[in-house]
Rosetta silent file (secondary structure, phi, psi, omega in degrees, C-alpha in Angstrom):
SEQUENCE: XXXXXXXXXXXXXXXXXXXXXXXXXXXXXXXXXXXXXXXXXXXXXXXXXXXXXXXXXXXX
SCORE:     score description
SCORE:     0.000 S_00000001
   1 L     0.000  173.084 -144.517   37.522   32.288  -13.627 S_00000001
   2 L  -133.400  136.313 -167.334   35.153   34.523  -15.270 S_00000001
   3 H   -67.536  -21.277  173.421   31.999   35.150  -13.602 S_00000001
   4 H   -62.849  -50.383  173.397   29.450   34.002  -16.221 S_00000001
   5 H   -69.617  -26.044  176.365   31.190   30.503  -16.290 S_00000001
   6 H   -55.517  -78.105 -168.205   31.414   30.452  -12.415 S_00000001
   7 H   -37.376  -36.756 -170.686   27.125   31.474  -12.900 S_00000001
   8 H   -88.365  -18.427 -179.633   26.906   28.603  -15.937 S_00000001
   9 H   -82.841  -35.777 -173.246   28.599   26.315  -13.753 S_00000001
  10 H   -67.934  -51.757 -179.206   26.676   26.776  -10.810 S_00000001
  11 H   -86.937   28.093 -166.492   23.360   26.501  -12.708 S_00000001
  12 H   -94.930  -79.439 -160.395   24.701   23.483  -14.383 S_00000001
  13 H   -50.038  -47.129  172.513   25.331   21.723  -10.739 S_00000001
  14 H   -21.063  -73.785  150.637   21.562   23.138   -9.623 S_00000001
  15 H   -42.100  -76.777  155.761   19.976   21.800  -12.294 S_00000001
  16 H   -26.368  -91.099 -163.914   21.498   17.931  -11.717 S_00000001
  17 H   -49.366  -67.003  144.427   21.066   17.933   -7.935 S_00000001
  18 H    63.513 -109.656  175.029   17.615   18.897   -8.605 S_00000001
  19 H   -64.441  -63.444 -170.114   16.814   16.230  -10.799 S_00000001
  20 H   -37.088  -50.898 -129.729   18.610   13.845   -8.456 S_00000001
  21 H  -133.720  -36.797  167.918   17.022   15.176   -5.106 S_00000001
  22 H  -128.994   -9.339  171.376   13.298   15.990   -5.818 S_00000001
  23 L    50.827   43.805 -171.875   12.851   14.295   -9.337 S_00000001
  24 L   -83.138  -35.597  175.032   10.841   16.855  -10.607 S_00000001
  25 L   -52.087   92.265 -151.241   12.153   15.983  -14.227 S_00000001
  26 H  -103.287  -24.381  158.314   10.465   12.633  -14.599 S_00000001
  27 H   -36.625  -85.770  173.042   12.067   11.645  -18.255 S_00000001
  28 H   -43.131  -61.799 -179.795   15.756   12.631  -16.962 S_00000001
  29 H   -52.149  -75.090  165.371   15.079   11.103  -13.431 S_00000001
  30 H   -15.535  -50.585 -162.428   13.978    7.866  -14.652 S_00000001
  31 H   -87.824  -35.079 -166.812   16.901    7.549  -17.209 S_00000001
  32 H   -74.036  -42.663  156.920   19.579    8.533  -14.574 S_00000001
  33 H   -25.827  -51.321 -159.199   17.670    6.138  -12.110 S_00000001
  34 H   -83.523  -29.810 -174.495   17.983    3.257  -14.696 S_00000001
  35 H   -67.180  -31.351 -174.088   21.896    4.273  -15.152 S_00000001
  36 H   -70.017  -65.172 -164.912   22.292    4.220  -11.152 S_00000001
  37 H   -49.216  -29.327  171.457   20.453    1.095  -10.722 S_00000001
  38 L   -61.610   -9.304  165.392   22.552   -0.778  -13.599 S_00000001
  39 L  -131.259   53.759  175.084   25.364   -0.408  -11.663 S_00000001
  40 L    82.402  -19.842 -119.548   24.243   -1.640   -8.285 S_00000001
  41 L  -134.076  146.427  171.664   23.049    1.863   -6.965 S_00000001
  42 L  -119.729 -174.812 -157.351   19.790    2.460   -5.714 S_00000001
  43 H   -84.929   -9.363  155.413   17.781    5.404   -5.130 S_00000001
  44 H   -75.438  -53.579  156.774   19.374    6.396   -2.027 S_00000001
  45 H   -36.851  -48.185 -165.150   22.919    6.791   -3.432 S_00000001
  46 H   -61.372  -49.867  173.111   21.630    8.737   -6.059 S_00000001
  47 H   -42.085  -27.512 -177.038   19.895   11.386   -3.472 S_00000001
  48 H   -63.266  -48.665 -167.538   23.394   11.109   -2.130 S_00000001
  49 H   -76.869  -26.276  169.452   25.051   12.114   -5.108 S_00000001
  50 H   -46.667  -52.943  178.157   22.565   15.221   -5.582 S_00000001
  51 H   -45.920  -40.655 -176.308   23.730   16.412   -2.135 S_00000001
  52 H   -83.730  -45.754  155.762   26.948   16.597   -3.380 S_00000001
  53 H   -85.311   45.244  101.400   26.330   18.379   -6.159 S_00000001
  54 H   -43.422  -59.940  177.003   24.271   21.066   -4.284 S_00000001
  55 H   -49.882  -30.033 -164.648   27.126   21.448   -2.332 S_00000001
  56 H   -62.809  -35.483 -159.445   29.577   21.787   -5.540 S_00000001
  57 H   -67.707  -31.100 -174.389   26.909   24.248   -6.722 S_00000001
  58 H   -61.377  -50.647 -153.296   26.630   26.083   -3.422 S_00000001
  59 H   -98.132  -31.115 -163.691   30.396   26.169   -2.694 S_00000001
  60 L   -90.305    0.000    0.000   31.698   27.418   -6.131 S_00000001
């Protein structure tokens, strides 16, 4: 893979977990918040799902 998309991917995955994980965004956090909770998921899954992508972001 070519290192700029490996770099574009990574600060793709950053950027999400992020949002997900410290909610700095407060727009984006809010709307992904309303999307978890509409499908059962609360605000701990969602921190969950940040972790993993930090890891994706970490690991590629």
């Amino acid at each position: 893979m070519h290192i700029a998309a490996i770099f574009l991917l990574s600060a793709l995955f950053l950027f999400a977990s992020s949002i997900k994980i410290w909610g700095w965004q407060k727009f984006i956090f809010e709307n992904q918040l309303g999307m978890f909770q509409k499908y059962g998921l609360n605000r701990k899954t969602m921190f969950l799902v940040g972790l993993v992508e930090l890891f994706g972001a970490l690991a590629i």
